[in-house]
C-alpha positions in Angstrom: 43.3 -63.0 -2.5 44.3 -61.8 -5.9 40.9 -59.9 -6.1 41.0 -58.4 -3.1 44.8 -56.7 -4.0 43.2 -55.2 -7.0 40.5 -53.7 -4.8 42.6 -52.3 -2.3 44.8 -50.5 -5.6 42.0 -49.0 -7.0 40.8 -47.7 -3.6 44.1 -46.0 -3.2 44.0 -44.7 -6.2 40.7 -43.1 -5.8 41.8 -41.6 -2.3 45.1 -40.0 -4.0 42.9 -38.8 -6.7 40.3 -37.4 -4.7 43.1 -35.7 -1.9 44.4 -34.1 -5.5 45.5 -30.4 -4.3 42.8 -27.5 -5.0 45.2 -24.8 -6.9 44.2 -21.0 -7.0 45.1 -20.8 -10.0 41.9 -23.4 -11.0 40.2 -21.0 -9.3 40.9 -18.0 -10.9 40.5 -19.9 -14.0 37.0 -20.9 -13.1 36.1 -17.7 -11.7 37.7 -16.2 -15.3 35.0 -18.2 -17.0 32.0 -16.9 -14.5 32.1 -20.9 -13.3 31.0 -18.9 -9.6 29.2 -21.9 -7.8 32.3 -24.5 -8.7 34.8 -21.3 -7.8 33.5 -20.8 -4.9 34.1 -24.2 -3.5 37.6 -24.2 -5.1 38.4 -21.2 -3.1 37.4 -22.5 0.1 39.2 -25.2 0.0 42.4 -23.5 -0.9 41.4 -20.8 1.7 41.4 -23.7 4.4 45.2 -25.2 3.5 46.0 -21.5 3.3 48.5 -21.0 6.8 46.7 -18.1 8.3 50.1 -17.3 10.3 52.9 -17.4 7.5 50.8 -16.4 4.7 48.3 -13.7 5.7 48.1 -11.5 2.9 47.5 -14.6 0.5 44.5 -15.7 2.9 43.1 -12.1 2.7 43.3 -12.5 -1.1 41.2 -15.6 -1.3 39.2 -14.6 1.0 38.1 -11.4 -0.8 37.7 -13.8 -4.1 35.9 -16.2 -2.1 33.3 -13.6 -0.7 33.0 -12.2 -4.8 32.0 -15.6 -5.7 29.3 -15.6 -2.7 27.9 -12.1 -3.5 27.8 -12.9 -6.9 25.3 -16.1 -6.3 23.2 -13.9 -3.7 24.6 -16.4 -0.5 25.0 -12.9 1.8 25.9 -14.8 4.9 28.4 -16.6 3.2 29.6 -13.9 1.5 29.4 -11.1 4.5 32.0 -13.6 6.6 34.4 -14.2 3.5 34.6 -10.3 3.4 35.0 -10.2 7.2 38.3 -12.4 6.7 39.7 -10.6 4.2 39.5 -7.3 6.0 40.7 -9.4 8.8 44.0 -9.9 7.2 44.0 -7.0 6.2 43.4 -6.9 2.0 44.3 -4.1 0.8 41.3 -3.0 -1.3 38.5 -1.3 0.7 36.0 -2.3 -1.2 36.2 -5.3 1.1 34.2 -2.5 3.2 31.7 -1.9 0.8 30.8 -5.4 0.1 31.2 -6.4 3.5 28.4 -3.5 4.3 25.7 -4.7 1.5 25.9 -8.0 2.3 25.3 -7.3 6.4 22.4 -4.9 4.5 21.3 -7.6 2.9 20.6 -10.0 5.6 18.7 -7.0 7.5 22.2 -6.4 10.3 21.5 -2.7 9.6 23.5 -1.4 12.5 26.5 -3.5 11.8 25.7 -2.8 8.0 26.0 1.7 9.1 29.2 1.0 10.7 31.6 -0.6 7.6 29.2 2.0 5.3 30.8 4.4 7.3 34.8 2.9 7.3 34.2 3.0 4.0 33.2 6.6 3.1 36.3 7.4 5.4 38.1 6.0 2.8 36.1 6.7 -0.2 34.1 9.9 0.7 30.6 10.6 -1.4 30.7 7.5 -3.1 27.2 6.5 -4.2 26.8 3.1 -3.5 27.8 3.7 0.2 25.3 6.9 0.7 22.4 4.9 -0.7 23.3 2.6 1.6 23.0 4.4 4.5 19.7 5.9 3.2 18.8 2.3 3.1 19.4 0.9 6.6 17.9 4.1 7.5 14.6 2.9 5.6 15.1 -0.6 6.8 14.8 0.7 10.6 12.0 2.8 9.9 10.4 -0.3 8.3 10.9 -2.9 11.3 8.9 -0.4 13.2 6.4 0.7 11.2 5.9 -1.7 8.2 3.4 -1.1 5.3 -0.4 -3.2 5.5 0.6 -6.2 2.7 0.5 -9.6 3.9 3.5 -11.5 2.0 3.2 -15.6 2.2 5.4 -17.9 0.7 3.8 -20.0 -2.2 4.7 -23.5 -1.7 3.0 -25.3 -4.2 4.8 -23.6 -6.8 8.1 -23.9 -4.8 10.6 -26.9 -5.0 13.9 -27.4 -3.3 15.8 -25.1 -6.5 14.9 -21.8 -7.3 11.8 -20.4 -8.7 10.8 -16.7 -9.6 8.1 -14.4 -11.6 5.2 -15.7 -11.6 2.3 -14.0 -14.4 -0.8 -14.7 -15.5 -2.5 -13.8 -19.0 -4.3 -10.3 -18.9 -8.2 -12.3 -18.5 -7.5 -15.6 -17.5 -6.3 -15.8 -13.6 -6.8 -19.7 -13.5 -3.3 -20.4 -15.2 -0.2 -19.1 -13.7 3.4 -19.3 -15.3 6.9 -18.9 -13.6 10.2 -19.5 -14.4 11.8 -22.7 -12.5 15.0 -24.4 -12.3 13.5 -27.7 -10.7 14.2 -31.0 -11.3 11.8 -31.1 -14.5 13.6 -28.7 -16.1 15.2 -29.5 -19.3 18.5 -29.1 -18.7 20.1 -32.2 -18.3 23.5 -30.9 -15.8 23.8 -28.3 -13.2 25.0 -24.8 -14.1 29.2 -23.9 -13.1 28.0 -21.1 -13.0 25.1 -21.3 -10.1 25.2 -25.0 -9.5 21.5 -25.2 -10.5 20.1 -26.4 -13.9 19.2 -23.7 -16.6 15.5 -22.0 -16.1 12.7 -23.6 -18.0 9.0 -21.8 -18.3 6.3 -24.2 -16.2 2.9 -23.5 -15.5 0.0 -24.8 -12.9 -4.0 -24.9 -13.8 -6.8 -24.5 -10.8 -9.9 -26.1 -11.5 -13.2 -24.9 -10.9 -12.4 -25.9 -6.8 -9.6 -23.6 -6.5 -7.0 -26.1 -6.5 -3.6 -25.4 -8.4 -2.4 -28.8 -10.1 1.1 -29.6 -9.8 3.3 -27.8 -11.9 4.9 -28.8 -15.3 6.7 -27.5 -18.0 4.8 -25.5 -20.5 3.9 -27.9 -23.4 5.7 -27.7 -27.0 8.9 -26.5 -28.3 9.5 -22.8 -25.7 12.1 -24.8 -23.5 15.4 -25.9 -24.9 19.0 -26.6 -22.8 19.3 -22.6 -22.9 18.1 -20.5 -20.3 14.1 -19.4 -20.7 11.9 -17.3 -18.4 10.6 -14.1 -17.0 7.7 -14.1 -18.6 4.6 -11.3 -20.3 1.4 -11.4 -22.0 -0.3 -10.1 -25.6 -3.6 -8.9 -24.2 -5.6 -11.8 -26.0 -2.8 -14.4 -24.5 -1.4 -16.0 -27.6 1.7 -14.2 -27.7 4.4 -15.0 -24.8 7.4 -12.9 -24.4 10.3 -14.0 -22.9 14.2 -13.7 -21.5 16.4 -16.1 -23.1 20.1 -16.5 -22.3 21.5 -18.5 -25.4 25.0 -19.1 -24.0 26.3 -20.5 -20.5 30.3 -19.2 -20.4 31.8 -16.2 -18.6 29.7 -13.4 -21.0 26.1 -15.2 -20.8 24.6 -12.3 -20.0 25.7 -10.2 -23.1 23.3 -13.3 -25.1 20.4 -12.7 -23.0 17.5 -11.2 -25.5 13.9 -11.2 -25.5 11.9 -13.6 -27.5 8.3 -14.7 -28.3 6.4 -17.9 -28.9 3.0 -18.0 -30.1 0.6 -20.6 -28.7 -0.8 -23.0 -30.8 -4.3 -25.0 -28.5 -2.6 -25.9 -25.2 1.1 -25.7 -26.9 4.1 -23.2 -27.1 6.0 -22.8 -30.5 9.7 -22.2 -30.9 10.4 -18.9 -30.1 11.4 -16.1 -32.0 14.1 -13.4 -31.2 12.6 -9.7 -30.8 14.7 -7.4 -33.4 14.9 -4.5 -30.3 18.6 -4.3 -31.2 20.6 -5.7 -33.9 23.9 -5.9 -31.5 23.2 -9.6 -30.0 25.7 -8.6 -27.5 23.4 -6.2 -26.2 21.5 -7.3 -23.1 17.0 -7.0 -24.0 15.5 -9.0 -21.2 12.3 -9.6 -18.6 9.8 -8.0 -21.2 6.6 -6.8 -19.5 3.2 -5.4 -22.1 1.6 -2.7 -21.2 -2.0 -3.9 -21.4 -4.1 -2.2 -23.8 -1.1 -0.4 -25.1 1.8 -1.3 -28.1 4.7 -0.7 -25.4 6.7 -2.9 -24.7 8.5 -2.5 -21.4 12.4 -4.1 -21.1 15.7 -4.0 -18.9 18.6 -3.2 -21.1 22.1 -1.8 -20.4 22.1 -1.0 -24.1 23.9 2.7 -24.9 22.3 5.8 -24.0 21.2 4.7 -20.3 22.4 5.9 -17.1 24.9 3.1 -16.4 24.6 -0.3 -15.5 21.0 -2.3 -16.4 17.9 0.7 -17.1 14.3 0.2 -17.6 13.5 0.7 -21.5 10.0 0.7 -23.6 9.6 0.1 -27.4 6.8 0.3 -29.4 5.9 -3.7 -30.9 4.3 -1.9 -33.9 7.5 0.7 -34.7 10.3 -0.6 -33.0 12.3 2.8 -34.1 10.1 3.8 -31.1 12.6 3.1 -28.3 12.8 5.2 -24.7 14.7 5.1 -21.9 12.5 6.2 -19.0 14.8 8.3 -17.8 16.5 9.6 -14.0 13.9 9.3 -12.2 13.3 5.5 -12.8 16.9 4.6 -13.4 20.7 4.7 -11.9 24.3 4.4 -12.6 23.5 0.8 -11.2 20.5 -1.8 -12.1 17.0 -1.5 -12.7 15.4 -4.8 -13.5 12.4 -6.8 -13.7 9.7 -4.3 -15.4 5.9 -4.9 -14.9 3.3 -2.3 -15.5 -0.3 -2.2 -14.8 -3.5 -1.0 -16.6 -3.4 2.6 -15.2 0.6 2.9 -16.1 2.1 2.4 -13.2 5.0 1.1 -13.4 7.1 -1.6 -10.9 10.5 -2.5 -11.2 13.0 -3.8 -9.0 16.4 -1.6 -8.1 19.8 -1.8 -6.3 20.6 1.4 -7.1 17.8 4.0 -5.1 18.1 3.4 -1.2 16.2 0.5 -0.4 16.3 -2.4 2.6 18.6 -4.4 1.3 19.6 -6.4 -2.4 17.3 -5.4 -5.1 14.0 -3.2 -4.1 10.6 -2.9 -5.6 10.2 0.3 -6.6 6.6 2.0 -8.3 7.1 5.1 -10.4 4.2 6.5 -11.4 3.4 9.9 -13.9 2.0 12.8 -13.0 -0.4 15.2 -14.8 2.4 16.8 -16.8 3.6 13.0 -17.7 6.9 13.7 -14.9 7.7 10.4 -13.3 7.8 10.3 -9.5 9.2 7.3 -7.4 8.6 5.8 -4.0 9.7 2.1 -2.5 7.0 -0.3 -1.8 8.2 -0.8 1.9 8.1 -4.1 4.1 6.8 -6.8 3.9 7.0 -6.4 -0.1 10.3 -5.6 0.4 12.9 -7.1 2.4 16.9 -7.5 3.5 17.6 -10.1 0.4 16.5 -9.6 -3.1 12.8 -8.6 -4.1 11.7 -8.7 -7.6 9.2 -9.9 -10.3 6.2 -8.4 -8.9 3.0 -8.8 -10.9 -0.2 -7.7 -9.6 -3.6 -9.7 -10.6 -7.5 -7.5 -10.7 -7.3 -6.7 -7.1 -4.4 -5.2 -4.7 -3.1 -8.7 -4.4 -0.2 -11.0 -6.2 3.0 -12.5 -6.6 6.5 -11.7 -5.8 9.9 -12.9 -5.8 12.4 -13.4 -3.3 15.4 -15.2 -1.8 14.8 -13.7 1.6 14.9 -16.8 4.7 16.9 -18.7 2.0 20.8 -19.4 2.9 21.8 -20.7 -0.5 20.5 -17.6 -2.3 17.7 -19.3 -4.2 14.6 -17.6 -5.4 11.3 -18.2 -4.3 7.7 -17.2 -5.2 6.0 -15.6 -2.8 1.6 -14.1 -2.6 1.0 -10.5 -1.4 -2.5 -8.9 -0.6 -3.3 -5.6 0.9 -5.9 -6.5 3.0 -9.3 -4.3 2.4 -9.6 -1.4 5.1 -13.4 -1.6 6.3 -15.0 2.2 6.9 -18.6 2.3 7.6 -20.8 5.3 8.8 -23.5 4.4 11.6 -25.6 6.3 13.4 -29.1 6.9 14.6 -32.3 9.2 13.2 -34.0 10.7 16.4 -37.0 13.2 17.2 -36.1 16.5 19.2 -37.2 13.8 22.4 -34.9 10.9 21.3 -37.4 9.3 20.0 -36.3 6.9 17.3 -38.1 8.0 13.5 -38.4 4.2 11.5 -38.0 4.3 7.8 -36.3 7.8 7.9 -34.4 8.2 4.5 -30.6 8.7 4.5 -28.6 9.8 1.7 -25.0 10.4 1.0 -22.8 11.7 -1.8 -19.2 11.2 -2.5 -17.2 13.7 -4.3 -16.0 9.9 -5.5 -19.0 10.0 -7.1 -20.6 7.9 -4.2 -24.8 8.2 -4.3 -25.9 5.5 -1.7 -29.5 5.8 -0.4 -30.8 3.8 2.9 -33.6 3.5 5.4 -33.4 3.8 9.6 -34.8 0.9 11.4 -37.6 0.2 13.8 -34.9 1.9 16.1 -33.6 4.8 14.3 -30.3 2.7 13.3 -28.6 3.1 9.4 -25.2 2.1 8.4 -23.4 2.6 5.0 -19.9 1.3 3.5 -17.3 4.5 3.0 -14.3 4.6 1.2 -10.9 5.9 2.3 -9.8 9.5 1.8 -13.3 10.9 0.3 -15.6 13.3 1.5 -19.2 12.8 2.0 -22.1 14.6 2.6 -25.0 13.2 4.5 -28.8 14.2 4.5 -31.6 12.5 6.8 -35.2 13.3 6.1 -38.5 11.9 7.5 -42.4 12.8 6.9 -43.4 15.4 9.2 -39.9 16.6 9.7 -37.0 19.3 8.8 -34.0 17.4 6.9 -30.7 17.5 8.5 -27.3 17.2 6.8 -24.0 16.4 7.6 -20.5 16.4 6.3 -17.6 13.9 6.3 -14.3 13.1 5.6 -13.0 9.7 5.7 -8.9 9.5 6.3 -6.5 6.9 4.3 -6.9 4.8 7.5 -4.2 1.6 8.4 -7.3 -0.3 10.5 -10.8 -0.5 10.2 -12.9 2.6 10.9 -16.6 3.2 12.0 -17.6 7.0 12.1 -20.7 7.7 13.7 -23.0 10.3 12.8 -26.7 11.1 14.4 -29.3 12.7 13.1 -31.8 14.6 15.7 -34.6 16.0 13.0 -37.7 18.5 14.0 -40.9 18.3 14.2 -43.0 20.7 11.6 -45.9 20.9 13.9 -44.1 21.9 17.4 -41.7 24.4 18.6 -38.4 23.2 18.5 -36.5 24.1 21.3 -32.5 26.3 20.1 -30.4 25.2 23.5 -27.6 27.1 24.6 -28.6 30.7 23.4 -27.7 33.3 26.4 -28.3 36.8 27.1 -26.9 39.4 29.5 -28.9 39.8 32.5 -32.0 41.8 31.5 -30.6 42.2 28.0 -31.6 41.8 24.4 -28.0 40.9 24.0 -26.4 37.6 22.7 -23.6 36.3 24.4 -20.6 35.0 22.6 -21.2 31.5 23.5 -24.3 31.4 21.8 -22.8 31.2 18.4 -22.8 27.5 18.3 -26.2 27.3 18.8 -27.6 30.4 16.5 -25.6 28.2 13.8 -27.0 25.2 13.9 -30.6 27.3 13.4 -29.2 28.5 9.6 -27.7 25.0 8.8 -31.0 23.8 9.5 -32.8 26.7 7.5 -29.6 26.3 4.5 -30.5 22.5 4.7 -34.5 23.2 4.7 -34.4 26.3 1.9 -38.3 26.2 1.7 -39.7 26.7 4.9 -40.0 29.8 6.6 -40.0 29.9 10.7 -41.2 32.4 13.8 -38.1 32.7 16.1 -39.9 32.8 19.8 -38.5 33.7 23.1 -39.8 32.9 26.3 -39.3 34.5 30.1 -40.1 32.9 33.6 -42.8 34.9 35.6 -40.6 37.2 37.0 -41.0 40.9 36.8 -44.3 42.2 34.7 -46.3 40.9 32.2 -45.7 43.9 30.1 -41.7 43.9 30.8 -41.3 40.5 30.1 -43.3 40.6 26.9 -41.2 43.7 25.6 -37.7 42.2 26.9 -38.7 38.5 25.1 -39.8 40.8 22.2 -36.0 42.1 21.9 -34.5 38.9 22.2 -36.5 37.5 19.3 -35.6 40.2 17.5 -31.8 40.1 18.3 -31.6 36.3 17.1 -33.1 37.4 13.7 -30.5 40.3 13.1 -28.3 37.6 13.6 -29.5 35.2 11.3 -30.0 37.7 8.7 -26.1 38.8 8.6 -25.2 35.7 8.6 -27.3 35.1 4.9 -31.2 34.0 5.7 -33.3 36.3 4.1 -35.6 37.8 6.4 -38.7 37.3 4.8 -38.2 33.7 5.8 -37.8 34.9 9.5 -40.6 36.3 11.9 -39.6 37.5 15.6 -42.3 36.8 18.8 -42.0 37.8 22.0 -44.3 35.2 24.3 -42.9 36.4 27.8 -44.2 34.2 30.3 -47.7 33.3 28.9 -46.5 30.4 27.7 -45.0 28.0 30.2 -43.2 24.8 29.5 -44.8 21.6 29.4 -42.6 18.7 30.7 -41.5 16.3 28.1 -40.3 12.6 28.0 -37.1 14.0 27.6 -37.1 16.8 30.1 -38.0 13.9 32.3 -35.1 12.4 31.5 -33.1 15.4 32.6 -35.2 16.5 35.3 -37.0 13.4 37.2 -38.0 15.8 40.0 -41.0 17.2 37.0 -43.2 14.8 36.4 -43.4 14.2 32.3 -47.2 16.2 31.4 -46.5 18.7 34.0 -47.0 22.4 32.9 -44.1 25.1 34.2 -47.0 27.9 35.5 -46.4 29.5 38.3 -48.8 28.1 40.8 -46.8 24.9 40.3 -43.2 26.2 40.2 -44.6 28.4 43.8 -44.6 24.3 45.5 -41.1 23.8 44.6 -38.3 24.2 47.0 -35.9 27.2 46.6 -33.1 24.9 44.3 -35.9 23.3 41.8 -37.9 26.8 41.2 -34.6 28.2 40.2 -34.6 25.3 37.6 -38.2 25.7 36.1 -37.3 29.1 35.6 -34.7 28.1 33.4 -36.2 25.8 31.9 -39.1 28.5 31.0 -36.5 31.2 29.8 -36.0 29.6 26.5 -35.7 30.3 22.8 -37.1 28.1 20.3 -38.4 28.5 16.7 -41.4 26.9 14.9 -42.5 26.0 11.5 -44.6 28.5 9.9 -44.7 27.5 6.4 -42.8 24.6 4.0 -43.6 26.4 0.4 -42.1 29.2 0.4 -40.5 30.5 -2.8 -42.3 27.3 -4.1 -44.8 28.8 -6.0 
């Protein structure tokens, strides 16, 4: 009995103690010290005994304090309804507006996002945060609709429950990946005031020869203390690691954050050493990124001499007196963070302070001929509503990211990107003048990519090559026995795969080759305008051909005299040489014959295609055209009245 008194005192006790009265002022004291995460819960529950009828103006005040400690810890949709209440009762300060229009932004409500951008300009006209805002819901529209071709997957092998970011490789080796994690493995033995998560340790994951990533685990040796390590870069051999570490946990840990290295020793990590970019330790020098091949050293800083807030610096590793801000174009009065650069120079970072979908933004700024920077956002998926960052690319147009997007509680996660590979391909068929299929016909085609791909027809004429996107090409088809025929191309930057198609009809040598389409006036020597079309093809082929020399024949039906019809087919030659001649063929390449009608048409297996009623063998004369009904003698005439040239010589200017 006497037991079961004490028991029933001490459970008391613990319900008094735990019904102990949240203050505001242990709030504000927490929140003085940067404790956010145990702040925030203080707040709400003072928030919650708060009388929302008698004491309005003190409920809009937590409220706005409340929804400082969410934005702070990235928890938008906690934060966006703490903002909501304050403006509810009515806080006086309108940046509840702004924040209250970033954090909708940030969770992707663009419309709702426009509308309290807007409140607030009408309060606070021009201000920048609010105009790149509205840029940025604008972009975040456009991007539902049309988003870019990456495919963004979540990693989860390398994800636990707690929050995980920037993953990187070594320059060479792509079979060990390292990333910055706050999981339960990390060294850190208590949860952060500040984020309610333990302090960031470096891990690291190995796939064997399968392809299979092993479970990751905290990078061997002395790197990881209690402090706070990660955001990681490369030496180009891989025996140098750089890294952010935050040395202190109270209200100013981020004036301790500098960058420092650790040199690996077999499988292990040494202590790290502190980079000397600054002497001022107050001085923020973190998420280093190596330019490969290059000294530079690439680092967020909001040290003086920036724009304002956190800019994107380099510094030379061999003379760090060689220190550069990269200037407007790269950074803001706000923050530019988490620097990584690739072999060419291009340069990714992340930004809150250029218009952008929402949170932080990757950004790549790249340099033009005259070394001027130019900037443009990656787009969705790369980007989304929450916050994007710590980009690394691997060989190919494929890596990792990070982001809290689809996470509640504001956590980080590392996510894989890849661009998928746009397929183009040029197909076509190498023909006779008769559609006859030429096997083993040669194709050749030049980039101005510098592109030289050769390839044979098949038993049916077929070819096929691989293009690339945004080149031009030009084509050439040749066969024994035949003219060569060329073509030109130009591929587009494509968002699907592509097949152009391209056919090659070449002529004989040894038999006239029909020119379709070549008209004169009635009982003329003159060309018609639509012949054009025609009469050019006949100097690409001779441009593509510069060696051979031709006769240019035309024909007549049997109408009218011999001698008329000689002297009229005579002219026409003639007319279709003057033309080729102003147009640039010499004319000793070029001989004119007029055949009038002593040489009828003999039908063809293509003809026969066209014309069933002809059988294929059949000769145009007239004794045959004279059986014909009134409709199909009109059509063997036309067929007769023809122009075509033949091959009279494939040396010329040869010798």
């Amino acid at each position: 009995m006497r037991f079961n008194k004490v028991v029933f005192v001490i459970f008391i006790c613990i319900c008094l103690w735990g019904c102990h009265p949240a203050k505001l002022s242990t709030a504000d004291a927490q929140f003085e010290r940067g404790e956010y995460f145990a702040a925030a819960d203080t707040y709400r529950r003072v928030y919650n005994k708060t009388s929302a009828s008698k004491e309005r103006a003190l409920r809009g005040r937590i409220a706005y304090s409340l929804g400082t400690c969410y934005r702070i810890l990235n928890s938008s949709p906690r934060a966006a309804a703490a903002f909501q209440n304050a403006i509810r009762y009515n806080y006086p300060d309108s940046t509840a507006y702004l924040y209250l229009a970033t954090e909708l932004h940030k969770q992707g409500k663009y419309s709702d996002a426009i509308k309290n951008y807007e409140k607030y300009l009408e309060i606070v006209p021009n201000d920048l945060r609010a105009t790149n805002g509205l840029k940025g819901c604008e972009l975040g529209l456009q991007q539902k609709e049309n988003p870019t071709r990456y495919v963004v997957k979540k990693a989860n092998l390398f994800n636990s429950r707690r929050s995980e970011c920037c993953a990187m490789f070594t320059l060479e080796d792509e079979s060990m990946i390292y990333f910055t994690s706050t999981n339960d493995k990390a060294t850190g033995k208590d949860k952060s005031p500040i984020t309610g998560l333990k302090n960031n340790d470096i891990f690291f994951s190995e796939r064997n020869d399968k392809g299979v990533w092993s479970k990751p685990i905290p990078v061997e040796g002395e790197l990881n203390t209690e402090n706070d390590e990660g955001i990681i870069s490369f030496s180009d051999d891989g025996q140098i690691m750089y890294y952010s570490l935050a040395e202190s946990t109270n209200a100013n840990s981020d004036t301790y954050v500098s960058i420092y290295q650790s040199t690996r020793s077999d499988a292990t990590w040494k202590k790290g050493e502190r980079v000397a970019i600054t002497i001022d330790s107050t001085i923020i020098c973190a998420h280093p990124a190596v330019m490969p091949g290059t000294d530079w050293l690439y680092f967020t800083s909001d040290m003086p001499g920036g724009y304002g807030g956190k800019d994107i610096w380099r510094v030379s590793l061999k003379d760090m007196t060689e220190l550069e801000n990269l200037g407007p174009e790269v950074n803001t009065p706000y923050d530019e963070v988490f620097p990584f650069v690739r072999k060419n120079g291009d340069l990714y970072f992340s930004s809150n302070g250029h218009p952008g979908l929402g949170g932080l933004d990757v950004f790549l700024a790249y340099k033009d001929e005259i070394g001027n920077w130019h900037r443009r956002n990656m787009g969705a998926p790369i980007n989304s509503p929450a916050d994007d960052f710590g980009i690394m690319f691997m060989a190919s147009e494929r890596g990792y990211l990070s982001s809290n997007r689809n996470d509640a509680r504001g956590y980080d996660h590392i996510y894989t990107f890849e661009l998928p590979q746009i397929e183009v391909w040029i197909e076509g068929y190498v023909v006779d003048y008769d559609d006859e299929p030429l096997p083993g016909a040669v194709i050749r085609i030049v980039g101005r990519d510098g592109t030289n791909l050769k390839e044979f027809a098949q038993d049916d004429g077929y070819f096929k090559f691989p293009l690339d996107l945004n080149t031009d090409y030009v084509m050439m088809a040749g066969c024994g026995g035949y003219l060569n025929s060329s073509a030109e191309l130009t591929t587009l930057a494509e968002e699907q795969n592509e097949t152009y198609w391209v056919d090659f009809v070449l002529s004989s040598i040894g038999k006239p080759i029909p020119v379709d389409d070549i008209f004169f006036d009635f009982n003329k020597a003159t060309l018609r305008p639509e012949s054009e079309n025609a009469l050019n093809d006949v100097i690409k082929t001779l441009t593509d051909n510069p060696n051979i020399t031709i006769e240019m024949g035309a024909h007549t039906d049997f109408k009218g005299s011999e001698e008329y019809n000689l002297t009229l087919s005579q002219r026409r030659a003639e007319a279709v040489i003057e033309y080729l001649i102003k147009n640039g063929i010499s004319k000793e390449r070029l001989t004119a014959k007029g055949y009038g009608e002593s040489t009828p048409v003999t039908i063809t297996k293509k003809l026969n295609k066209l014309y069933p009623q002809f059988p294929e063998g059949t000769i145009l004369n007239e004794e045959f055209i004279m059986t014909l009904s009134e409709e199909d003698i009109e059509i063997a005439n036309q067929i007769n009245r023809r122009t075509e040239f033949r091959v009279t010589a494939i040396d010329a200017g040869l010798l």
